[in-house]
N, CA, C and O atoms as CSV, one atom per row, in Angstrom:
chain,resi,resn,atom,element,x,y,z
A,1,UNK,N,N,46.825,29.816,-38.930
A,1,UNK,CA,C,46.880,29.501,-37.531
A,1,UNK,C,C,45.630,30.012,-36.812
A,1,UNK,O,O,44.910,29.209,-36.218
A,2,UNK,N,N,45.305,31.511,-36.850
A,2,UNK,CA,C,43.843,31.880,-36.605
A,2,UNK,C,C,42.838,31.201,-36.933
A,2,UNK,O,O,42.060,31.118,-35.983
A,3,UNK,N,N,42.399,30.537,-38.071
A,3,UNK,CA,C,41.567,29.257,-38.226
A,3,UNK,C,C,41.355,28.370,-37.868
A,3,UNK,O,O,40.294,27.775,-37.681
A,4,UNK,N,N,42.862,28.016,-37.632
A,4,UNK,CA,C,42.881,26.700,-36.474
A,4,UNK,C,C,42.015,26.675,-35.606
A,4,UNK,O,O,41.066,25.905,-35.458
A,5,UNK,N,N,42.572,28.100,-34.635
A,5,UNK,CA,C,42.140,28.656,-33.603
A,5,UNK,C,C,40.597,29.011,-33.205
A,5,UNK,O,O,39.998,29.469,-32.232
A,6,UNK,N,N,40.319,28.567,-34.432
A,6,UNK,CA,C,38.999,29.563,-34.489
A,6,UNK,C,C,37.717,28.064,-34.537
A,6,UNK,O,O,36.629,27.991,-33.965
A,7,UNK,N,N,38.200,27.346,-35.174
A,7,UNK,CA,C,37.916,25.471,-35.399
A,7,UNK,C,C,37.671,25.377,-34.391
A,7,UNK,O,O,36.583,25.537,-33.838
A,8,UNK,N,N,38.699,25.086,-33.962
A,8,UNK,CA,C,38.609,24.237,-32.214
A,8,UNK,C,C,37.969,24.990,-31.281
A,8,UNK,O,O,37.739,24.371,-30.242
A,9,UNK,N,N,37.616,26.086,-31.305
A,9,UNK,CA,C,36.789,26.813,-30.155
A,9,UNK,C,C,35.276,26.194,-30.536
A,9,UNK,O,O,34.651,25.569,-29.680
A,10,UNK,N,N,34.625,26.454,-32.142
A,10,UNK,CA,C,34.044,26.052,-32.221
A,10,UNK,C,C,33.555,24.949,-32.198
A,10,UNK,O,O,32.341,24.878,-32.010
A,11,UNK,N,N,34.383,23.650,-32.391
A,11,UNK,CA,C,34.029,22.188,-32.229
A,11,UNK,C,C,33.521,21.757,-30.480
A,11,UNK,O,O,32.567,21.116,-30.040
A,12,UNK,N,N,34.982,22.651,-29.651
A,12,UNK,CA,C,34.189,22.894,-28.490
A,12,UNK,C,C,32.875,23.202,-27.596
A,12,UNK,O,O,32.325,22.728,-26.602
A,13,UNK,N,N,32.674,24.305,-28.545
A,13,UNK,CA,C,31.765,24.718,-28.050
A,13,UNK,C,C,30.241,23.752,-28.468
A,13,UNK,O,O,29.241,23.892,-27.763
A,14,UNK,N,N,30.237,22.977,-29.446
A,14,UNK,CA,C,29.562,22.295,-30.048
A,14,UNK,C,C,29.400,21.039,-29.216
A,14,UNK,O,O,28.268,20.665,-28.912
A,15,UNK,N,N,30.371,20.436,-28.870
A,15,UNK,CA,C,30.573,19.409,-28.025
A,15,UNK,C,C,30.258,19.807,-26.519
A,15,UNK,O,O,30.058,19.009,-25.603
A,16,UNK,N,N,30.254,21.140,-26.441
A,16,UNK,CA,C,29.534,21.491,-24.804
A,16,UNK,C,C,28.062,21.065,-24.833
A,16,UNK,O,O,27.441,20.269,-24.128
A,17,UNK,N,N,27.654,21.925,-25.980
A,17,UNK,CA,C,26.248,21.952,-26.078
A,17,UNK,C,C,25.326,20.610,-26.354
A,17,UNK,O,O,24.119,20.505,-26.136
A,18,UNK,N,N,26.172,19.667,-26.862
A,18,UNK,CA,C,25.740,18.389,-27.348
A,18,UNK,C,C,25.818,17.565,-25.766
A,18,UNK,O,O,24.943,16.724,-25.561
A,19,UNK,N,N,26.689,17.774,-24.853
A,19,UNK,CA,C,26.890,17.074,-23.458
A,19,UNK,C,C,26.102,18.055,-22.722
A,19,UNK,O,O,26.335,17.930,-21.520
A,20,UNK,N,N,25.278,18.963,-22.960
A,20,UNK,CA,C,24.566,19.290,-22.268
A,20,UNK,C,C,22.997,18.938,-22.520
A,20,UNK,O,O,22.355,18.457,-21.586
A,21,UNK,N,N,22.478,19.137,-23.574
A,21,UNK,CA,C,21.544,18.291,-24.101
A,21,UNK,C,C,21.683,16.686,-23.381
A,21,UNK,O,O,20.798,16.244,-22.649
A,22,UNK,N,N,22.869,15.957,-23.704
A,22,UNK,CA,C,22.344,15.096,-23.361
A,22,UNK,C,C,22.808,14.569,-22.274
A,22,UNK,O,O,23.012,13.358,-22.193
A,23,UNK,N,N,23.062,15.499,-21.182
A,23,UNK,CA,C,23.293,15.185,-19.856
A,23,UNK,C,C,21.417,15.552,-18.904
A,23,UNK,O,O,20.962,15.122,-17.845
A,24,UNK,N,N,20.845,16.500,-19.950
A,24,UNK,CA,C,19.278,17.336,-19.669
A,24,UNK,C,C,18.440,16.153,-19.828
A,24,UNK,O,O,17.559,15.845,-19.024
A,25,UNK,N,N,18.723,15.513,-20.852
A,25,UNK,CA,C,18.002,14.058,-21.441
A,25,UNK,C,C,18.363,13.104,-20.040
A,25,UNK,O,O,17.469,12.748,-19.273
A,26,UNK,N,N,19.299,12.877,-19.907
A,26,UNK,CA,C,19.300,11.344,-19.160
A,26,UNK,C,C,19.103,11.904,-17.835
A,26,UNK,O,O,18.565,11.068,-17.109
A,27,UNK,N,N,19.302,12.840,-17.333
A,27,UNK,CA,C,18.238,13.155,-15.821
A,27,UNK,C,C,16.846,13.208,-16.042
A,27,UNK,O,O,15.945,12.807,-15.305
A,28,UNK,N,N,16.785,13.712,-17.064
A,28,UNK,CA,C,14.709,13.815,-16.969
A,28,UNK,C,C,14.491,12.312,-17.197
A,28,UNK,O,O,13.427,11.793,-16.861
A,29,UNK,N,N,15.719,11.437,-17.898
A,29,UNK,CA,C,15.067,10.103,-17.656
A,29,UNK,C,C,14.870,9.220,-16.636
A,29,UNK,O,O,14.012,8.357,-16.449
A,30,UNK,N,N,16.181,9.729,-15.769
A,30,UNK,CA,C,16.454,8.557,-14.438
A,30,UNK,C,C,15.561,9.258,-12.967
A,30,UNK,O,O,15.515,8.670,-11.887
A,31,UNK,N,N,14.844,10.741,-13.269
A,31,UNK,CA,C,14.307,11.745,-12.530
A,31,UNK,C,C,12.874,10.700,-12.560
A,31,UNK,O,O,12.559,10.316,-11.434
A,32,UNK,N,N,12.043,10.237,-13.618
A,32,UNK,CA,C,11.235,9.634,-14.221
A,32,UNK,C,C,10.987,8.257,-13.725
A,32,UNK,O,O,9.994,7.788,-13.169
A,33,UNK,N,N,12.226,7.666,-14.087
A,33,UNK,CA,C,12.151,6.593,-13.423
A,33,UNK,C,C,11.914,6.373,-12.111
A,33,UNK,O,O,11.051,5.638,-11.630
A,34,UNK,N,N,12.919,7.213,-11.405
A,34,UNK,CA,C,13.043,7.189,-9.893
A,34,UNK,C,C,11.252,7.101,-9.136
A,34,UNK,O,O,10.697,6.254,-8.436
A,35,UNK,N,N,10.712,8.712,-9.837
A,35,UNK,CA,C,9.421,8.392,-9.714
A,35,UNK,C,C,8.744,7.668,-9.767
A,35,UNK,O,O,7.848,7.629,-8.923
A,36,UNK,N,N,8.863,6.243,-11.305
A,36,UNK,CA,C,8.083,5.374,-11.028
A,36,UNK,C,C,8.238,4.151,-10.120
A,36,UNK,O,O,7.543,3.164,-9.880
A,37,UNK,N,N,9.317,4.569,-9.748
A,37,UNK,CA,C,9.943,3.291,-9.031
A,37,UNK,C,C,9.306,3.459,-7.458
A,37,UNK,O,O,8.748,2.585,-6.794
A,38,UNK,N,N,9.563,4.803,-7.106
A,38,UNK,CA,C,8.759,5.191,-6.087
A,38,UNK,C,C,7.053,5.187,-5.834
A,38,UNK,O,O,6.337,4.933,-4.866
A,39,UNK,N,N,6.881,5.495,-6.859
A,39,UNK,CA,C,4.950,4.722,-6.894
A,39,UNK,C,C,4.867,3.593,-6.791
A,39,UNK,O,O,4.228,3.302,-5.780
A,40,UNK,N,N,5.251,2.626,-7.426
A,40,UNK,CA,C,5.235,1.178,-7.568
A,40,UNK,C,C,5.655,0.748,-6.241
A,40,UNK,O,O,4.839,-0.082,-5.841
A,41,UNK,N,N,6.704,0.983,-5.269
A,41,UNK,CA,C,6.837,0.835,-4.055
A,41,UNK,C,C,5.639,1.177,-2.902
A,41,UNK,O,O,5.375,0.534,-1.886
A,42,UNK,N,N,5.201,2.039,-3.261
A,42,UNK,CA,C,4.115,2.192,-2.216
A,42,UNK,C,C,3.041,1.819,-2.813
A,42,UNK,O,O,2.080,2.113,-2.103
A,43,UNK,N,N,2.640,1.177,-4.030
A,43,UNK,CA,C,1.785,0.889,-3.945
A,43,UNK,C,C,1.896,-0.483,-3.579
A,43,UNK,O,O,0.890,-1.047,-3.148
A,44,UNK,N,N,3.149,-1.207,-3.703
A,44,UNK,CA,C,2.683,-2.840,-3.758
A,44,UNK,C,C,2.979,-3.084,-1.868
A,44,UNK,O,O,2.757,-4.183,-1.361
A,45,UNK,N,N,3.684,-1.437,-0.710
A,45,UNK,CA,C,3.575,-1.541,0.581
A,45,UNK,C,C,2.237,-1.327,1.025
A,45,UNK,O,O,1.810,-1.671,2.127
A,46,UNK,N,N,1.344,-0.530,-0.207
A,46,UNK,CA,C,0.214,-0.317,0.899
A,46,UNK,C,C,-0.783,-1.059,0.579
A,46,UNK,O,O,-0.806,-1.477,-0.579
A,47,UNK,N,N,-1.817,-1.408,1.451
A,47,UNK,CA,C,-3.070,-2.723,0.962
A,47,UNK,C,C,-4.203,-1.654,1.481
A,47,UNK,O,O,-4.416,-0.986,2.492
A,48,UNK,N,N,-4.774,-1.870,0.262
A,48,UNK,CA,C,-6.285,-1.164,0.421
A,48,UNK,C,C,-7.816,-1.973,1.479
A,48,UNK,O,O,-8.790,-1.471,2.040
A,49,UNK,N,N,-7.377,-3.226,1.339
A,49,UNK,CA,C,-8.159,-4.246,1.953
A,49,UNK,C,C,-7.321,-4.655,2.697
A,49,UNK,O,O,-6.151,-5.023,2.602
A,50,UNK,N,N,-8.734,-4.451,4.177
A,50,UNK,CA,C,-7.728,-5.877,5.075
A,50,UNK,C,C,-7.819,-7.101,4.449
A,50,UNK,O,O,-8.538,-7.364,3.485
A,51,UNK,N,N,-7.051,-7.854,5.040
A,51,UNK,CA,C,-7.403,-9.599,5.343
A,51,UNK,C,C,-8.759,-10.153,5.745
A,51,UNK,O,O,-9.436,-10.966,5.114
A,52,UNK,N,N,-9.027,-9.588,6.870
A,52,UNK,CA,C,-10.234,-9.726,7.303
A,52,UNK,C,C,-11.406,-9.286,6.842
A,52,UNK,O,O,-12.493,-9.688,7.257
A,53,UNK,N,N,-11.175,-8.075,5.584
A,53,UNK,CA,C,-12.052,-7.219,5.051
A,53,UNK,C,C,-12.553,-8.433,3.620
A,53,UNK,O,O,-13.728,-8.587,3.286
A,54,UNK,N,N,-11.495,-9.086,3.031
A,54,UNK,CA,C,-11.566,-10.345,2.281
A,54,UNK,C,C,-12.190,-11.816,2.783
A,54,UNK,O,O,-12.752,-12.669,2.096
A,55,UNK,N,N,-11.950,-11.820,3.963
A,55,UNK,CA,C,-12.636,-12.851,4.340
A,55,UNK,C,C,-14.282,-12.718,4.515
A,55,UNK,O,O,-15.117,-13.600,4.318
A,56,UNK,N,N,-14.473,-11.492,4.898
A,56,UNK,CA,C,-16.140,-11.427,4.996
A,56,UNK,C,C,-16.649,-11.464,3.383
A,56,UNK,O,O,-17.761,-11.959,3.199
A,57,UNK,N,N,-15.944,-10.996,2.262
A,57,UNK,CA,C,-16.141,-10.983,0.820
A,57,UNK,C,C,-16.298,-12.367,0.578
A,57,UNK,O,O,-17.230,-12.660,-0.171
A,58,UNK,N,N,-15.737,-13.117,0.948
A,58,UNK,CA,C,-15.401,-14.629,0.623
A,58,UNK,C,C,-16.427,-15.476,1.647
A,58,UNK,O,O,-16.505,-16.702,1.568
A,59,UNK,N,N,-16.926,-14.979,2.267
A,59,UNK,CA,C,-18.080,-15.630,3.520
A,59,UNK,C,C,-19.293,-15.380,2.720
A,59,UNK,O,O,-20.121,-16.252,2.457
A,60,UNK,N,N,-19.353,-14.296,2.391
A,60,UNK,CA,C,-20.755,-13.808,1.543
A,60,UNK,C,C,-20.661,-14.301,0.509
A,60,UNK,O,O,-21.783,-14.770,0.321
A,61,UNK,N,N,-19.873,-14.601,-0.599
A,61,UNK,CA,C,-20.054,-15.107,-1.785
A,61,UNK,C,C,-20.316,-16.856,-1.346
A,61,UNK,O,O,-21.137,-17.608,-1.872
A,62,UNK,N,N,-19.577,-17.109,-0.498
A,62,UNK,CA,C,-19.947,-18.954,-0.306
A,62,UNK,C,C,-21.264,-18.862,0.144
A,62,UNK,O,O,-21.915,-19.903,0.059
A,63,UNK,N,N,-22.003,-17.555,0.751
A,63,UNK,CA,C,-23.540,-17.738,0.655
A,63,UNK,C,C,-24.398,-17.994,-0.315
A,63,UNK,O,O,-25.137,-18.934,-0.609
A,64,UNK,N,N,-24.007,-16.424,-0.971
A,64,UNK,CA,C,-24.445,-16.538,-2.689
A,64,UNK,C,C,-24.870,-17.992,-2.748
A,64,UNK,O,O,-25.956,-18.503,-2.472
A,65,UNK,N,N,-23.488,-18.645,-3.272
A,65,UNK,CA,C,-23.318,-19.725,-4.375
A,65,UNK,C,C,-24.802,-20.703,-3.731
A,65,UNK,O,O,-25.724,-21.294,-4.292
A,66,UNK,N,N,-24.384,-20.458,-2.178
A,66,UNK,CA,C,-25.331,-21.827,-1.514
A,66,UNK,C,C,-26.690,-21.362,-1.676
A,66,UNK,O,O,-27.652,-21.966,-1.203
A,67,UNK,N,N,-26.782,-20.197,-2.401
A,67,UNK,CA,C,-28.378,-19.944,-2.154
A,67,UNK,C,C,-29.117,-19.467,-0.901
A,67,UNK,O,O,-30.267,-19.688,-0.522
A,68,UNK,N,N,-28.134,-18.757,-0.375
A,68,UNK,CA,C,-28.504,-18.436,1.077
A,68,UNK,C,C,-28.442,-17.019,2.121
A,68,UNK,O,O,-28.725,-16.705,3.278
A,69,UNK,N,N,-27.676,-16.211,0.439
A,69,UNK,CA,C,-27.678,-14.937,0.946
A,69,UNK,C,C,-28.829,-14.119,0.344
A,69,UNK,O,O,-29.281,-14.237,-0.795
A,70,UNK,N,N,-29.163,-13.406,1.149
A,70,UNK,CA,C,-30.710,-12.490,0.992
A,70,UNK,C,C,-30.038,-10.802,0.895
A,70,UNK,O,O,-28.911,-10.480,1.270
A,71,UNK,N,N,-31.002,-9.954,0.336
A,71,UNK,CA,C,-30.599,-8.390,0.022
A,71,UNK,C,C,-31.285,-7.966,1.549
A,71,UNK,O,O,-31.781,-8.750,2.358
A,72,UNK,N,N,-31.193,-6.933,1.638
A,72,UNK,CA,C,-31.626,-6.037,2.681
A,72,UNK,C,C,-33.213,-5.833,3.057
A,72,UNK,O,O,-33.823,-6.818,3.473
A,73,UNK,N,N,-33.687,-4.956,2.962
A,73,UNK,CA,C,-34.781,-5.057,3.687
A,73,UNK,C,C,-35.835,-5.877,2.883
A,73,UNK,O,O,-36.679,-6.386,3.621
A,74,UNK,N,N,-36.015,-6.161,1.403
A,74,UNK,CA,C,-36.496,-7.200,0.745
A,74,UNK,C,C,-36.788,-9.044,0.981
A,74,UNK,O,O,-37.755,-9.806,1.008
A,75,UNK,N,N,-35.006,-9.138,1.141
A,75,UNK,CA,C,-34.660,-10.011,1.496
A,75,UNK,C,C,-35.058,-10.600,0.625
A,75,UNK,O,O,-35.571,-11.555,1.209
A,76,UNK,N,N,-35.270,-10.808,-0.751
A,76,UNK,CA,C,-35.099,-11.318,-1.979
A,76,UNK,C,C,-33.460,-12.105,-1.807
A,76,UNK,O,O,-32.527,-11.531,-1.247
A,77,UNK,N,N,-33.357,-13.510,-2.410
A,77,UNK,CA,C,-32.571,-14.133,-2.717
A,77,UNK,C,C,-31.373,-13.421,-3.741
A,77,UNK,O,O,-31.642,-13.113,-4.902
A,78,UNK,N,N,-29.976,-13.204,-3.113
A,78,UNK,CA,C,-29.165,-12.556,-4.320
A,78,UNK,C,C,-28.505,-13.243,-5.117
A,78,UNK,O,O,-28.245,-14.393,-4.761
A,79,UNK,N,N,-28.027,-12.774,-6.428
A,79,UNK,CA,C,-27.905,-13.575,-7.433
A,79,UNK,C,C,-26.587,-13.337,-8.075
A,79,UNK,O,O,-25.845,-14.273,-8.372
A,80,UNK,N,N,-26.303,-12.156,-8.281
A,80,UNK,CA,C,-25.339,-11.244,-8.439
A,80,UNK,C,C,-24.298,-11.417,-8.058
A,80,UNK,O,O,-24.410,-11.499,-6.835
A,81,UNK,N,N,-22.913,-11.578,-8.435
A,81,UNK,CA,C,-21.519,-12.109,-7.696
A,81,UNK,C,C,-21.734,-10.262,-7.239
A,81,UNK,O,O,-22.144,-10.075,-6.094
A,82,UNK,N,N,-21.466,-9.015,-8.097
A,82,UNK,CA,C,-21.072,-7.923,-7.502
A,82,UNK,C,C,-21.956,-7.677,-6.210
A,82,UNK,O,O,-21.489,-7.199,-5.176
A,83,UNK,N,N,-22.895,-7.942,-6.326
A,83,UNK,CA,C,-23.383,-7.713,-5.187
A,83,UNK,C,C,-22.979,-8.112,-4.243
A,83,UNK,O,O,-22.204,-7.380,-3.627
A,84,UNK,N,N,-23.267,-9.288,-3.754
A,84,UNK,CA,C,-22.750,-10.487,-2.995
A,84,UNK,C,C,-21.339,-9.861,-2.495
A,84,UNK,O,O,-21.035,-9.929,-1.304
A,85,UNK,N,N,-20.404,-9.187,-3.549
A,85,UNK,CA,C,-19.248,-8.678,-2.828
A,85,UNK,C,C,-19.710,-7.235,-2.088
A,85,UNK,O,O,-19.253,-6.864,-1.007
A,86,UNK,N,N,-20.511,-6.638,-2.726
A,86,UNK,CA,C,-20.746,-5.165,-1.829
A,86,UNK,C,C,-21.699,-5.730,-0.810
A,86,UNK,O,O,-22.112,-4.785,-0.138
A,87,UNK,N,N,-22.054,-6.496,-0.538
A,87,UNK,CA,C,-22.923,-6.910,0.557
A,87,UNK,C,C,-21.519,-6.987,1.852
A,87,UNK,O,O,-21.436,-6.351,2.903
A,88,UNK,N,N,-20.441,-8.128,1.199
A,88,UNK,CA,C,-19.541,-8.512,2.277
A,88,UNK,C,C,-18.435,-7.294,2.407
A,88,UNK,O,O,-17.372,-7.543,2.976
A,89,UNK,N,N,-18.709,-5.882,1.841
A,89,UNK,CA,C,-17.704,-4.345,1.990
A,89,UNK,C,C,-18.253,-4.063,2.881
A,89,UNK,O,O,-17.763,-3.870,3.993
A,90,UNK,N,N,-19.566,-3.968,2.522
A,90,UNK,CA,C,-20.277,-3.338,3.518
A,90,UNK,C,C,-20.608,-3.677,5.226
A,90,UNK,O,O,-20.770,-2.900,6.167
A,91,UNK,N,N,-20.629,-5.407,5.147
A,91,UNK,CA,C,-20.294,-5.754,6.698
A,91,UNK,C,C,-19.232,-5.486,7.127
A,91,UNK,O,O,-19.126,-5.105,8.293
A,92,UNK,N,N,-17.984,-5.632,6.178
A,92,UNK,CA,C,-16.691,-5.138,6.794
A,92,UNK,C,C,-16.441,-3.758,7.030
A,92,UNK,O,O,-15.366,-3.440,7.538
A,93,UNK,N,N,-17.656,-2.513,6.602
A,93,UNK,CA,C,-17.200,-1.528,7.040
A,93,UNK,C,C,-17.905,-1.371,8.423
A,93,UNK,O,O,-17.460,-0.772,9.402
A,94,UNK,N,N,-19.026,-1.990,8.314
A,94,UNK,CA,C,-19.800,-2.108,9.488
A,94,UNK,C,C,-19.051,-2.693,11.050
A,94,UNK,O,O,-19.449,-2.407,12.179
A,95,UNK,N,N,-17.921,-3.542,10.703
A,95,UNK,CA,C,-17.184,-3.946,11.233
A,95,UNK,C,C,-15.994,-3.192,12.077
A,95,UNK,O,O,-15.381,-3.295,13.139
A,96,UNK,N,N,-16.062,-2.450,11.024
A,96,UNK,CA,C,-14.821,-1.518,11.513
A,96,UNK,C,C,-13.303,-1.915,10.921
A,96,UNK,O,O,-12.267,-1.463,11.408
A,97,UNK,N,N,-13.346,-2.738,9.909
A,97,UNK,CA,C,-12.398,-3.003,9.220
A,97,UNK,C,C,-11.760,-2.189,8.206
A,97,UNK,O,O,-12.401,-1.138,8.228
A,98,UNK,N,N,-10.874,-2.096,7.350
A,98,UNK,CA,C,-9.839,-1.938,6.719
A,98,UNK,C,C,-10.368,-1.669,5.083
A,98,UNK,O,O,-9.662,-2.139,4.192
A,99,UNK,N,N,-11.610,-0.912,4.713
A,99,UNK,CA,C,-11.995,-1.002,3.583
A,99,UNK,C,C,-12.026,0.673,3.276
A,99,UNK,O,O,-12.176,1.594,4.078
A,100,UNK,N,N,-11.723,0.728,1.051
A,100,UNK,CA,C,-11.925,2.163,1.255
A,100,UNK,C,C,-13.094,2.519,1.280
A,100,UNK,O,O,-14.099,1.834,1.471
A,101,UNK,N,N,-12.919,4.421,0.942
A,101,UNK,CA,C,-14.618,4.583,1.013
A,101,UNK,C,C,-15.488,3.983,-0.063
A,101,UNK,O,O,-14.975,3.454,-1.049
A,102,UNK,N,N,-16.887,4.059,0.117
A,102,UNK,CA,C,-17.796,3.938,-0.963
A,102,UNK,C,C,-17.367,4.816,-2.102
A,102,UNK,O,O,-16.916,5.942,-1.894
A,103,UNK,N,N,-17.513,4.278,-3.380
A,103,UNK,CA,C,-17.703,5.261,-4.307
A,103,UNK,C,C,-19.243,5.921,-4.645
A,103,UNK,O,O,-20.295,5.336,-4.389
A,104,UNK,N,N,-19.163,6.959,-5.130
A,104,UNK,CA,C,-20.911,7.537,-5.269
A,104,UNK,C,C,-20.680,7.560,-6.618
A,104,UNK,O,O,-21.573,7.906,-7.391
């Protein structure tokens, strides 16, 4: 009868430890998730570019293409799509629009 007794405490106690493990497991998973769920939300609420910050990008490149946008104090013909887009960041920051910072 003491054996019995002695079984079942232990199976217990085994079965604590096993629902605790894996009660530790599925919070660090849904803890995880939650997080990514929460990044992914702000990132797809927040916009790094205005609208308007895209449209001057898209004004300058239809220069480009036409052969009609020039560099800065050179004023050499540009050729370059990247450029052509940091040309149209840069009016839009000049603008006062909705762009991030420069990178260095």
């Amino acid at each position: 009868m003491a054996t019995k007794k002695a079984s079942k405490k232990a199976t217990k106690k085994a079965a604590k430890k096993s629902t605790k493990k894996a009660a530790k497991k599925s919070t660090t998973r849904k803890s995880a998730a939650k997080k990514a769920t929460k990044k992914a939300a702000k990132k797809s609420s927040k916009r790094k570019y205005s609208p308007s910050a895209g449209k001057s990008v898209e004004t300058e490149m239809r220069a480009m293409k036409a052969g009609k946008l020039k560099s800065g104090r050179s004023g050499k013909k540009v050729t370059s799509r990247k450029q052509a887009v940091a040309i149209g960041l840069s009016k839009a920051r000049k603008a006062g629009k909705k762009v991030p910072k420069k990178r260095s």
